[in-house]
N, C-alpha and C positions, 0 to 999 in steps of 0.2 A: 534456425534458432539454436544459438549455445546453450549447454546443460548449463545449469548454475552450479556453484560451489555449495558443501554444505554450510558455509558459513553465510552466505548470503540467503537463504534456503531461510536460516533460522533467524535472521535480522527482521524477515520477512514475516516467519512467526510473533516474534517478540513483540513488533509493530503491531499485530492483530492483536495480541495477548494483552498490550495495553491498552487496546480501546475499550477494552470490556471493563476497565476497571471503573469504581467510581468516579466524583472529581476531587475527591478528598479519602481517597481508603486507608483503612488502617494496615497496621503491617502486616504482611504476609506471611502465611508460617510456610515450614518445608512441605508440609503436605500440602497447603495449598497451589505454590507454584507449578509444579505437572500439572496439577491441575485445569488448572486456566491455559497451559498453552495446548493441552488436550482441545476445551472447550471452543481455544482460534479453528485447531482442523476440524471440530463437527461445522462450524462458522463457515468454514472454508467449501466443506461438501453441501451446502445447504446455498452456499452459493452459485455451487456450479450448477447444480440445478436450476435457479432459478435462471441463472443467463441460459443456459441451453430453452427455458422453456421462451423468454424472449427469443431468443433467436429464432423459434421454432414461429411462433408467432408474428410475426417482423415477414419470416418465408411465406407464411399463409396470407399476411396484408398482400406482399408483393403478387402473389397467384392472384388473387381479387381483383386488383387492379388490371392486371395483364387481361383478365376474362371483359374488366368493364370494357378495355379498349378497344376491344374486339365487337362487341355484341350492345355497349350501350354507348358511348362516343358521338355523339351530334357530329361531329364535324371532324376533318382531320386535328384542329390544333387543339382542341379536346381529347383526343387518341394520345396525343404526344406528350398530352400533360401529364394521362393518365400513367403512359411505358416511364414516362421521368418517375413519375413516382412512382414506380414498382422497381425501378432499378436503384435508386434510394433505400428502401427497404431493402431491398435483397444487400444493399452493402452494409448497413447497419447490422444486417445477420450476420453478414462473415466479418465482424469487425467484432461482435458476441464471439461467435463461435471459436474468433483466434483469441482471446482472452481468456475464455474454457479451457483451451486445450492445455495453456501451462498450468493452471493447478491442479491437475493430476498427478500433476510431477512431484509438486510440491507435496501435496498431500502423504503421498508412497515415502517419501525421501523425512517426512517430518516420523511417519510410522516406523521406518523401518531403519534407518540411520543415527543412532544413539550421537553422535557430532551433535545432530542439528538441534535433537530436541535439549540436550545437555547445555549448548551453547545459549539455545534460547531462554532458557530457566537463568540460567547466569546474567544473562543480560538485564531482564526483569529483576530481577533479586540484584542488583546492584543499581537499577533505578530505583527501588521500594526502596532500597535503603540509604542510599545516599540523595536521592531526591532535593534534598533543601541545596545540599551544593552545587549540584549539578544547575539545579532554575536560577543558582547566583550566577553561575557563570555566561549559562543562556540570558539573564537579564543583562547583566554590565555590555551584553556584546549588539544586544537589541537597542537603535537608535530610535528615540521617542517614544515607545512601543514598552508594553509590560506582559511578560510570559503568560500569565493570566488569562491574556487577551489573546494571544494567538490560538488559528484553528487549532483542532486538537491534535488534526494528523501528524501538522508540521510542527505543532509542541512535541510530539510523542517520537518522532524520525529524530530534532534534533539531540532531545534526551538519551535517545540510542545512541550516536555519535558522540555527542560529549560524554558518557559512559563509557566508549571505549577508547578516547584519546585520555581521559582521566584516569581511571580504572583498570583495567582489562589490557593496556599495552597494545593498542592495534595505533602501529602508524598514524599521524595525522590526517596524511593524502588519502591512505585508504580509506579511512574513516569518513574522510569528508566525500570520495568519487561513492562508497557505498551510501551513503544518505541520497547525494543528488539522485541516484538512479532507482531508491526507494520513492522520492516526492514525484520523481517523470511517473511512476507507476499509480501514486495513490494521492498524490496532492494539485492542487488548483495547475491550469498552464503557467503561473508564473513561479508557482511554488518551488521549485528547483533551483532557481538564481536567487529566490531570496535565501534558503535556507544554505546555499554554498555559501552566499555574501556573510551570513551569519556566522558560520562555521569557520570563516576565512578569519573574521575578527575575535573569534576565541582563541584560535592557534596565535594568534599574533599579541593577544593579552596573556595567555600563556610563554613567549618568549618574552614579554618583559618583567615579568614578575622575579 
């Protein structure tokens, strides 16, 4: 697994930062922005927690199983049904437990890395505030479809992205390869081609204007 950058680290934050938010909040003062992306990392260790305790548990279904196979099993194709599902389990553990292990990372890197938490406060605070033009840009680019209406993740990744091809001066491509690789992490399976597709027709309403 590659270390992330801190700027990716902090897109990461900013994403958690704004789900906390309401669906209509008022403007944020200076003091309150650290704030809330403080409040994504306590989010974040309260996470890890609880997938380690899934995972923990996931590992004990799969022991159970392994014991029924053994000792209550009617028959062999009873046995095999039982070992299938404990080897089920047991990968839904380590498929937990590999999910655990990177926000550690992140965490440390959000504490101790002034980049990330800096970049992240700026990202929020440039969606709080420019908000209405950014959801202009995400709507003209949405076919059929009204911002309103989109999940929240993929409203909230997009709004990261067009903040910082509008804003903030990061590349288009970047902009958009950082988004897709945020929606593979935290949005629907299909959520990553739509929110590219999306993202592809703002840069391209942005070169006609």
């Amino acid at each position: 697994m590659r270390p992330r950058k801190p700027r990716q680290i902090a897109r990461e934050l900013a994403l958690l930062s704004l789900s906390q938010l309401p669906a209509n909040p008022k403007k944020l003062t200076e003091e309150q922005l650290p704030k809330l992306v403080l409040a994504a990392v306590r989010t974040l260790r309260s996470e890890v927690q609880d997938t380690l305790d899934n995972a923990a548990a996931e590992l004990q279904r799969s022991n159970d199983r392994l014991l029924s196979s053994e000792v209550r099993a009617a028959d062999l194709n009873s046995a095999r049904v039982m070992v299938k599902e404990a080897i089920a389990s047991t990968q839904t553990a380590i498929n937990q437990l590999g999910a655990a292990i990177e926000f550690p990372e992140l965490i440390q890197l959000a504490n101790q890395d002034k980049e990330v938490s800096r970049y992240a406060v700026e990202i929020v605070r440039t969606i709080d505030e420019e908000r209405n033009n950014i959801d202009q840009q995400i709507s003209t680019a949405l076919v059929d479809w009204q911002v309103a209406r989109l999940a929240q993740i993929d409203r909230d990744i997009l709004r990261i992205a067009v903040a910082e091809m509008m804003y903030l001066e990061v590349p288009n491509k970047v902009a958009i390869d950082e988004a897709v690789e945020l929606a593979k992490r935290y949005s629907g399976e299909e959520g990553h081609r739509f929110i590219n597709g999306v993202l592809r027709r703002v840069t391209e309403q942005k070169q006609t204007v």
